[in-house]
Kinemage of the C-alpha trace (Angstrom):
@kinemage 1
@onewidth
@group {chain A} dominant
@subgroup {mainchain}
@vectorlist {calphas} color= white
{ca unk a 1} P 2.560 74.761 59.726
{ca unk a 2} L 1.271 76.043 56.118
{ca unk a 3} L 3.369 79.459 55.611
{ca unk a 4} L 1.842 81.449 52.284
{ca unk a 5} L 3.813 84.411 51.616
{ca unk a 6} L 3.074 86.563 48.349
{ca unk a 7} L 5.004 89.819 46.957
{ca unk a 8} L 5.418 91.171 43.965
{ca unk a 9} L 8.836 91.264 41.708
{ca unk a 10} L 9.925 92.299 38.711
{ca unk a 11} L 12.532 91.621 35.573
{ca unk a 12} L 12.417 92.624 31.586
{ca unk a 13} L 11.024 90.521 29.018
{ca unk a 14} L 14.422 89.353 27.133
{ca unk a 15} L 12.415 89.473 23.718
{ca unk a 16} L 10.788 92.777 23.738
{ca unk a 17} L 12.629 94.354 26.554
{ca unk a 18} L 9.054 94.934 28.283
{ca unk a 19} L 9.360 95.479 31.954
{ca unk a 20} L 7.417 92.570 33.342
{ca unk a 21} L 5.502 92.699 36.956
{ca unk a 22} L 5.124 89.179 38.379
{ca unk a 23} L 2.938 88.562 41.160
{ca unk a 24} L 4.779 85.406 43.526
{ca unk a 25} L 3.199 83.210 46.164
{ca unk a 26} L 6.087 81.511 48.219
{ca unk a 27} L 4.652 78.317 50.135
{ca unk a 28} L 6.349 75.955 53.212
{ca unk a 29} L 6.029 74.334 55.971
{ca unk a 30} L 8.737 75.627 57.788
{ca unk a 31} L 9.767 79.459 58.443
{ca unk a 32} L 11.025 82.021 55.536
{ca unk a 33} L 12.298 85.065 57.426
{ca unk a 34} L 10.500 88.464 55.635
{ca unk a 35} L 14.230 89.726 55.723
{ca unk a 36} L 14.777 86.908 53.265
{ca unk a 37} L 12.241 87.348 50.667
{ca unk a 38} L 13.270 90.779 50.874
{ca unk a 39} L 16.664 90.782 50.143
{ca unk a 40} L 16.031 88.310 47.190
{ca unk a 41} L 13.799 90.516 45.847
{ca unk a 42} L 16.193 93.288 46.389
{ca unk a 43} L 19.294 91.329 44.838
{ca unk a 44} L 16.984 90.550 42.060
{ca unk a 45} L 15.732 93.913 40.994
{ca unk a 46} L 18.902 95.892 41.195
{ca unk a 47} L 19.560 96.202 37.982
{ca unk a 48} L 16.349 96.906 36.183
{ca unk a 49} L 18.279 95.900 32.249
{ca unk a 50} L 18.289 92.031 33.500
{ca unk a 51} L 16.781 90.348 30.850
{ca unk a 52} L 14.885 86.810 32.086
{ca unk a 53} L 12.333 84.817 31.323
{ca unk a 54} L 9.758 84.001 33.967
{ca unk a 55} L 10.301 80.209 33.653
{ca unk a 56} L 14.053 81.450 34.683
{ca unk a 57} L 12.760 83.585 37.432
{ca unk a 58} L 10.459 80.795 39.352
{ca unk a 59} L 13.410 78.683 39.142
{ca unk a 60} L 15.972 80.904 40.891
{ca unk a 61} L 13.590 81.678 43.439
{ca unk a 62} L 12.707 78.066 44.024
{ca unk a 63} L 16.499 77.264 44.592
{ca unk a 64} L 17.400 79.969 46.680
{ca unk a 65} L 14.676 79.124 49.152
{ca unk a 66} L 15.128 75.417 49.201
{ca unk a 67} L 18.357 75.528 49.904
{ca unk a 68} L 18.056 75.932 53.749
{ca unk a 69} L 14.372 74.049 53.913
{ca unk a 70} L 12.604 70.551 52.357
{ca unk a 71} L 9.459 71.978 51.811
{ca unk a 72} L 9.061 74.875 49.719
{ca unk a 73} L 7.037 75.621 46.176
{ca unk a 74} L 7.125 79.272 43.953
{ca unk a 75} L 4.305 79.883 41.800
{ca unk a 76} L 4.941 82.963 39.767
{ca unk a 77} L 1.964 84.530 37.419
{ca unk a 78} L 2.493 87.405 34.688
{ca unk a 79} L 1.231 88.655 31.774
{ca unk a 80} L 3.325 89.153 28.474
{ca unk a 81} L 1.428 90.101 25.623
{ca unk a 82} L -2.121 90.167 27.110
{ca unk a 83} L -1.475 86.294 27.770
{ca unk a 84} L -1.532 85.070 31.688
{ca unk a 85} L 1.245 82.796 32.323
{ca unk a 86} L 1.790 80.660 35.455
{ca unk a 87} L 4.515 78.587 36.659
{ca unk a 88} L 5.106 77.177 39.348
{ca unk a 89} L 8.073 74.878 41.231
């Protein structure tokens, strides 16, 4: 199975206090439950003043879903200053 899952989430920039958008593309071979995803994103975004950076961000979402699963990879891309930035786990 190839599973691609993408949503969008969002955090503030902890040097400028910029709201940042980050578009995320969740990848596995085994099942992620939409109810999942969604109450990551939910737990996430909450409180609007969290302050990460989007290095931080991929991470926590990479360890939350790998927890229960082998094969999973987050790729997160955002801009922050007019500059595209991509990471991925």
């Amino acid at each position: 199975m190839n599973i691609k899952i993408e949503f969008k989430i969002h955090s503030r920039c902890p040097v400028d206090d910029a709201l940042d958008i980050y578009d995320v593309t969740v990848r596995s071979n085994e099942i992620i439950k939409i109810e999942e995803i969604k109450s990551l994103v939910t737990n996430w975004t909450q409180n609007l003043d969290y302050k990460t950076f989007q290095e931080k961000l991929t991470e926590h979402l990479y360890i939350m879903l790998s927890e229960t699963r082998q094969s999973v990879s987050v790729e997160t891309v955002g801009y922050h200053s007019g500059i595209k930035l991509t990471v991925k786990v």
